[in-house]
SEDOLO-213557 format. One record per residue (C-alpha): residue in one letter; x, y, z. Coordinates in steps of 0.25 Angstrom, whole numbers, padded with zeros to 4 digits, always signed. Example, Ala and Ser with C-alpha at 12.3 -4.5 7.8 and 13.67 -1.06 7.14 Angstrom:
# residues 2
a+0049-0018+0031 s+0055-0004+0029 
//
This chain:
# residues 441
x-0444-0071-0160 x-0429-0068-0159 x-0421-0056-0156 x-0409-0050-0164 x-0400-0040-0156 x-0388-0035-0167 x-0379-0025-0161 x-0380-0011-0168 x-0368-0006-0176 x-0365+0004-0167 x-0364-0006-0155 x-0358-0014-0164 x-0347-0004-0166 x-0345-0001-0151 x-0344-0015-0148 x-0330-0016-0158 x-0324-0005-0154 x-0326-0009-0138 x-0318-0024-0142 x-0309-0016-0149 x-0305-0009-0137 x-0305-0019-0129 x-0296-0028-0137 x-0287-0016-0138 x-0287-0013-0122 x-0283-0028-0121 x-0270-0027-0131 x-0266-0013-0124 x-0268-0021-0110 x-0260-0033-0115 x-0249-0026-0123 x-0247-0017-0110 x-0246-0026-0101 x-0235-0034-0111 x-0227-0021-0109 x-0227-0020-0096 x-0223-0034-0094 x-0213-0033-0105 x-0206-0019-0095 x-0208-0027-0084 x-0200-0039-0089 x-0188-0029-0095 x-0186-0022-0082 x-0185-0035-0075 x-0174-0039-0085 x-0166-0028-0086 x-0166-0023-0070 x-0167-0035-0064 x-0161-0047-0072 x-0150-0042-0080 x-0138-0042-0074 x-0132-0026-0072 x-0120-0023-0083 x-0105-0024-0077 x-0101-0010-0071 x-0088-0006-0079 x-0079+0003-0066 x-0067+0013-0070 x-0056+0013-0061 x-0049+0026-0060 x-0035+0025-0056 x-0029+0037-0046 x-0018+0045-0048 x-0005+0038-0051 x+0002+0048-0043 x-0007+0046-0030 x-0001+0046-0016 x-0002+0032-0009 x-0014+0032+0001 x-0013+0023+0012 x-0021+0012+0008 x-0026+0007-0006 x-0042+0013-0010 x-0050+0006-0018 x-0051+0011-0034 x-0060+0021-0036 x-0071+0016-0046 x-0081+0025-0056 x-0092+0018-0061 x-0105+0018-0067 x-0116+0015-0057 x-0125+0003-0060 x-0140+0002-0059 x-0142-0005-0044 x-0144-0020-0047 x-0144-0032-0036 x-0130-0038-0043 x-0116-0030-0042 x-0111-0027-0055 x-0095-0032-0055 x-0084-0021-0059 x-0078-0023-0072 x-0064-0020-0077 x-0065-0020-0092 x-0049-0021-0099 x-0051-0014-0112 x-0038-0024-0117 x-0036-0040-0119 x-0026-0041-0106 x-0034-0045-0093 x-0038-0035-0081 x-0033-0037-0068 x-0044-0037-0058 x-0041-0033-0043 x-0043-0044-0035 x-0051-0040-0020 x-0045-0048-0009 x-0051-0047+0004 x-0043-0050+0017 x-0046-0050+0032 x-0038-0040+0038 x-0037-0042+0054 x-0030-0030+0057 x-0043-0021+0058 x-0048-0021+0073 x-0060-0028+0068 x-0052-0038+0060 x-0064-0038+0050 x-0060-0027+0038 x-0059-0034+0024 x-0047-0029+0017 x-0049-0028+0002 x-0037-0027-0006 x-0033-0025-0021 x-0026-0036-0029 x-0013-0031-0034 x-0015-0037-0048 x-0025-0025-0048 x-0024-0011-0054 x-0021-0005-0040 x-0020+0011-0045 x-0025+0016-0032 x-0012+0010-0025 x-0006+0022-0032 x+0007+0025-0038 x+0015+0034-0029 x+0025+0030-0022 x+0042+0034-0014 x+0045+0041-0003 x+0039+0041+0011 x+0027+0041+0005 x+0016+0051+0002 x+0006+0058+0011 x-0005+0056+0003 x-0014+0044+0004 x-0016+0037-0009 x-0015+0023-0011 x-0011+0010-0005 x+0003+0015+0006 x+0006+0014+0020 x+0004+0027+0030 x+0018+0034+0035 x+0019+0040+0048 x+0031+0048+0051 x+0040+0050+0065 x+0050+0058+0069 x+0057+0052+0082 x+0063+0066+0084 x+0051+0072+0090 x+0038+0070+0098 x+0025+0072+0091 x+0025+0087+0099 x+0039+0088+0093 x+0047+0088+0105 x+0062+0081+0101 x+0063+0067+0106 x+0076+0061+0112 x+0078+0058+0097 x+0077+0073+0093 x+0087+0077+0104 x+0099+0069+0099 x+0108+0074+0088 x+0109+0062+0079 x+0121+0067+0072 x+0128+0071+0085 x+0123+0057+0093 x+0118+0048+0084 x+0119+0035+0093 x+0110+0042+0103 x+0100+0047+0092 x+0100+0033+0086 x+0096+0027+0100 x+0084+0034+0102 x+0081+0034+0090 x+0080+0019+0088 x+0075+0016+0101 x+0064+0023+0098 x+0061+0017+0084 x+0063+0002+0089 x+0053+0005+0098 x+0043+0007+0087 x+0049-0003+0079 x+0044-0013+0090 x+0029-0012+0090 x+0028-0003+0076 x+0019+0008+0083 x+0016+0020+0081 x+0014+0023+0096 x+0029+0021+0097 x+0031+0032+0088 x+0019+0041+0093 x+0028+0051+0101 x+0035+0054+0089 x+0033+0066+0079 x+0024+0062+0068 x+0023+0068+0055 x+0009+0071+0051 x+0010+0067+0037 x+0010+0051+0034 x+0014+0046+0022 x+0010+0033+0013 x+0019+0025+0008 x+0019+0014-0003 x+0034+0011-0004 x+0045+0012+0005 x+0055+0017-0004 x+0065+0029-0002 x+0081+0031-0006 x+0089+0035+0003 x+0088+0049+0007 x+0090+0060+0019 x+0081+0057+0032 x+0073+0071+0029 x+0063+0064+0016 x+0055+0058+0028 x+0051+0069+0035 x+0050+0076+0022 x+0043+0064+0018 x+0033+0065+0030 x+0031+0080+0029 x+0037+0084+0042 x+0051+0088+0038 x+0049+0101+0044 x+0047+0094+0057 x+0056+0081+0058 x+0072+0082+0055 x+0076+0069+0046 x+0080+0059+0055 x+0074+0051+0068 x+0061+0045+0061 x+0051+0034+0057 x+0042+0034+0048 x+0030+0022+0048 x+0021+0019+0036 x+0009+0008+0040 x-0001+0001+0033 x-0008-0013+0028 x-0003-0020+0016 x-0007-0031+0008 x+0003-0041+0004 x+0003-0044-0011 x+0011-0058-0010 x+0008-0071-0003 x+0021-0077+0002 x+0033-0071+0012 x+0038-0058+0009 x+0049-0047+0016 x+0051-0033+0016 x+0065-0029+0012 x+0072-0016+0015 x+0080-0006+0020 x+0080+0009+0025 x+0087+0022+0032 x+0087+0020+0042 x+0076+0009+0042 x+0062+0003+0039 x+0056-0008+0045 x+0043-0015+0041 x+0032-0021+0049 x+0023-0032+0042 x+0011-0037+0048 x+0015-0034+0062 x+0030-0039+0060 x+0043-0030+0057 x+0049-0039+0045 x+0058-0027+0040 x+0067-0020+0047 x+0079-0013+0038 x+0090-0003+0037 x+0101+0006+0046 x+0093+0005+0058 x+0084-0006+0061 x+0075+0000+0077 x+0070-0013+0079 x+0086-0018+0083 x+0087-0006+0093 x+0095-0010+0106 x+0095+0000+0117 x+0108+0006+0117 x+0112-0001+0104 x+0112+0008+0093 x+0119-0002+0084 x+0107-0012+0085 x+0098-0005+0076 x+0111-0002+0065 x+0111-0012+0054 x+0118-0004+0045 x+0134-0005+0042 x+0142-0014+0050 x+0130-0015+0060 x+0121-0021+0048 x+0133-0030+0044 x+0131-0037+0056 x+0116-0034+0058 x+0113-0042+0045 x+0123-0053+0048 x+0115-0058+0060 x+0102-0057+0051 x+0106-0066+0042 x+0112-0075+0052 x+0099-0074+0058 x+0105-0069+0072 x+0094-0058+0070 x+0080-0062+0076 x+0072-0049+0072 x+0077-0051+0058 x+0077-0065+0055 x+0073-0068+0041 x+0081-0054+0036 x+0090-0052+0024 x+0097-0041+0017 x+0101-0039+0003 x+0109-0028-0004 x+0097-0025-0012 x+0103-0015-0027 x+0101-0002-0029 x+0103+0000-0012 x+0118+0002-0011 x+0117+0011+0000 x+0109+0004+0008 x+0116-0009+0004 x+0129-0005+0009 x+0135-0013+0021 x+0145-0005+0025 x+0135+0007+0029 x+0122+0004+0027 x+0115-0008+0030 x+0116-0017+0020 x+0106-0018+0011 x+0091-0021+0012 x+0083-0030+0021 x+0074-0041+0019 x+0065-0043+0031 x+0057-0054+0037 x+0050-0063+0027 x+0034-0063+0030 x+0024-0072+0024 x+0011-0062+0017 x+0001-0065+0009 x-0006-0059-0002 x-0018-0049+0001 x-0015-0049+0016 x-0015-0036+0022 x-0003-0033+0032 x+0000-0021+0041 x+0014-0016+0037 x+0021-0004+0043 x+0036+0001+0038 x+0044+0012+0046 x+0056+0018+0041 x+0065+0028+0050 x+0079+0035+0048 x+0087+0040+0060 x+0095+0050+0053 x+0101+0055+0039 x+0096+0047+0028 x+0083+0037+0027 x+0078+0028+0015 x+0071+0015+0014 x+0068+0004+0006 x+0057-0006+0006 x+0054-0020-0001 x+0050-0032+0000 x+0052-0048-0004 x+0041-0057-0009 x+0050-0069-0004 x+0037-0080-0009 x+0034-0073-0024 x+0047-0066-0027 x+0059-0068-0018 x+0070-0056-0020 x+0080-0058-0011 x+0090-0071-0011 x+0101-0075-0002 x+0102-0060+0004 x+0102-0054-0010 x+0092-0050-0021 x+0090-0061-0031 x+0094-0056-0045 x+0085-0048-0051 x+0074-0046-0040 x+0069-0033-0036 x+0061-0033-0020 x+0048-0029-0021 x+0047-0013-0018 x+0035-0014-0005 x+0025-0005-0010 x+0009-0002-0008 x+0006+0003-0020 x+0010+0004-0035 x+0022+0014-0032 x+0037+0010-0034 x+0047+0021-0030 x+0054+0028-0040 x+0069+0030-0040 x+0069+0042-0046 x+0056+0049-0040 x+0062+0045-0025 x+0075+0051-0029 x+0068+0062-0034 x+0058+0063-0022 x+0072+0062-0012 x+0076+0074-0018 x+0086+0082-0007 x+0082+0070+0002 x+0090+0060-0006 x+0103+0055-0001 x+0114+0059-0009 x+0128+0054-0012 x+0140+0063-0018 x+0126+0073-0021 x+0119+0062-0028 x+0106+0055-0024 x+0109+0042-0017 x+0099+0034-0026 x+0100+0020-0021 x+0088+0013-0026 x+0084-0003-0026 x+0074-0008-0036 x+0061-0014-0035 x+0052-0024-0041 x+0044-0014-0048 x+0031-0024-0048 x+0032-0025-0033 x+0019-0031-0027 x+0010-0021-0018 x+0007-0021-0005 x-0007-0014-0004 x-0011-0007+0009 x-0022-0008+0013 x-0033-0001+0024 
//
C-alpha cells in the first residue's frame, strides 16, 4: 500500500516566501560586497596611484625701494598647501605670453672658508628675476639691511674708542700738514698690510654700519662720510677709513680687474690679494720719513705712473691708467692724479664665491670715489692705455642699482663740491647692463 504526502497550501506558501528571501539576502549580499570593492578600488586610484597636480607658487616681489641688506634672501613664496603624498610636486612658473620664461638656475658650490669647510653655498642664476636684490642704491650706503651689499664699518683715526685724541688728533693739519700726513699714513699702511680689523681696533668706531651695493660718490666736502655714518656730531671731516666686507660671487669666467680712483683713496682686496690700489694717496707706498712716497698725484703721479708702465713698480705690475670721460678733475695731470687705474688682472670664474673687502679714506677737505671693473675674457674696455671707442666699464655692483646722477647730486646737497658756486658735477658713464656680483652668506 503506498503513501502520498502533499504539502498543505499554507506550507506551500511559507516555503515560497522563505526562497524568496533567501534569493533576495544573496543579491543584497553580492551587490553589497561589489560596492565595497568598487570604493575600495577608487580610493586606491585616486590616493595612491594618480599622480598629485602641479602646485602653481606666486612670487611676491618686495618693495622697489628697499634698503640693501647684507646678503641676498631667498624669495618669499605663498602657496596653496598640497594633500601629503610620497612624490614632491615641482614649482611651476606659468608665462601668461608666447615669450619663454627665464627659470633660475640653482648652482651649488663648495665654499672652504667656513671653519668646518662643509657649508653648500646655494646661489641664484643672474639670468633670473632677482627682485630681492633690490633697487636702491648711491652714497655710502644705507643702514638698513636689505638685499645682496657688503657691511661698512666706520673709523675715525682722530680718537681712541674712549675718545681720547690720538697723535693724529693733536696736529693741526692746516698749520702742519706734513707732520699730520706722516702719522696719518703710517698708521693706515699698517692696516693696509694685513687688512685687519685689529689694526684698527683702537680707533673710534661709529656704531652705525652701512651696506653698500655701489662704490659710486662725486666729489664732495670730507663731512658726507661722517654724516653718512651717523656720527657727524662726534668725528670732524677728516683723518678716516671706512671698510665695507663681504663674499661675492663672480658672474663671468675669464680674467677681470677692478678699475678706479678716489679722494683720497680706495683700495680693493680680492680673494685675499690687494689688486687695486687708486687715487691721491696710495698707504700701502708709505716710507718712514718719506711723505712723497704715498703721493701719486701732480708731479709726483707723473713719475709714479711712469715707472708703472715701465714696469720699475713691483707692487703694481700689471697696472694702467686711462683718462676715463666725464672725470676731468680727476683726469687732470697737473693737479690731480691722472685719471683712473686699472689694477691687477685675476682669473675668476662663474658662481665662485670670493671674499672681497674695499676701503676708502680721505685725509682732509674733500673725498669721492669711483669704482669699476673690466671683463678683459668677455668684454675688454680698455686698449693701449685708453678706452676703446664706444665702451663703457662695467659699474661693480651687488645688486640691481645703478647710481643716479641727478639723485647723487641731489643727495650731496651743501656737501657737494662747488666751483664759481656751482656743483662740480663730473660724472663717468657706465654700462647700464653691468653684470652682478651677488653677495652672499
Amino acid at each position: 500500500m503506498a503513501l502520498h504526502i502533499q504539502m498543505s497550501e499554507e506550507a506551500e506558501r511559507e516555503y515560497k516566501r522563505a526562497k524568496m528571501r533567501g534569493m533576495l539576502s544573496s543579491f543584497g549580499a553580492a551587490t553589497a560586497l561589489s560596492l565595497a570593492f568598487g570604493l575600495t578600488l577608487t580610493f586606491t586610484v585616486i590616493y595612491f596611484a594618480t599622480e598629485q597636480p602641479a602646485e602653481f607658487l606666486a612670487y611676491v616681489p618686495p618693495a622697489e625701494n628697499a634698503a640693501p641688506r647684507p646678503v641676498p634672501t631667498t624669495p618669499k613664496l605663498q602657496s596653496k598647501a598640497a594633500t601629503p603624498s610620497n612624490t614632491v610636486a615641482p614649482s611651476v612658473i606659468v608665462s601668461t605670453g608666447a615669450a619663454p620664461v627665464a627659470m633660475a638656475q640653482i648652482d651649488f658650490e663648495m665654499d672652504d672658508s667656513t671653519d668646518d669647510g662643509l657649508s653648500i653655498d646655494i646661489g641664484i642664476g643672474m639670468d633670473a628675476g632677482l627682485g630681492e636684490l633690490g633697487e636702491e642704491g648711491g652714497g655710502m650706503g644705507s643702514s638698513q639691511p636689505a638685499g645682496s651689499a657688503l657691511e661698512g664699518s666706520f673709523y675715525d683715526l682722530k680718537q681712541t674708542k674712549s675718545g681720547s685724541p690720538t697723535k693724529i688728533g693733536k696736529i693741526d693739519p692746516s698749520k702742519q700738514g706734513r707732520l699730520f700726513e706722516e702719522e696719518l699714513y703710517a698708521t693706515v699702511s699698517a692696516f693696509y698690510k694685513s687688512w685687519s680689523a685689529n689694526a684698527l681696533n683702537r680707533f673710534y668706531k661709529a656704531p652705525t654700519k652701512l651696506y653698500a651695493s655701489t662704490f659710486y660718490v662725486p666729489r664732495a666736502r670730507s663731512v658726507l662720510a661722517p654724516r653718512a655714518f651717523q656720527c657727524a656730531d662726534k668725528v670732524k671731516p677728516n683723518a678716516w677709513v671706512a671698510v665695507y666686507r663681504g663674499k661675492v660671487k663672480s658672474p663671468v669666467t675669464g680674467k677681470i680687474r677692478f678699475i678706479g680712483t678716489a679722494d683720497n683713496f680706495i683700495g680693493v682686496r680680492f680673494g685675499g690679494r690687494v689688486v687695486l690700489e687708486a687715487g691721491y694717496r696710495l698707504p700701502g707706498r708709505w716710507k718712514k720719513d718719506d711723505i712723497n712716497a704715498v703721493r701719486v698725484s701732480g708731479g709726483d703721479g707723473v713719475a709714479y705712473r711712469k715707472r708703472v708702465k715701465d714696469g720699475e713698480d713691483r707692487d703694481h705690475k700689471g697696472y694702467e691708467f686711462i683718462k676715463y670721460p666725464g672725470f676731468n678733475m680727476w683726469n687732470d695731470e697737473k693737479q690731480h692724479q691722472g685719471g683712473l687705474a686699472a689694477g691687477i688682472p685675476i682669473p675668476v670664474k662663474e658662481g665662485t664665491v670670493y671674499p672681497i673687502e674695499v676701503s676708502v679714506m680721505d685725509d682732509a677737505g674733500f673725498m669721492g670715489y669711483v669704482l669699476m671693473w673690466e671683463d678683459m675674457t668677455g668684454n675688454p674696455v680698455i686698449k693701449n692705455g685708453k678706452l676703446a671707442a664706444g665702451k663703457k666699464a662695467y659699474l661693480f655692483r651687488t645688486n640691481f642699482s645703478l647710481p643716479s646722477k641727478d639723485e647723487l647730486f641731489g643727495m650731496l646737497g651743501d656737501a657737494a663740491e662747488k666751483k664759481d658756486g656751482k656743483p662740480v658735477m663730473d660724472w663717468g658713464e657706465f654700462d647700464q647692463d653691468s653684470p652682478i656680483w651677488v653677495a652672499v652668506p
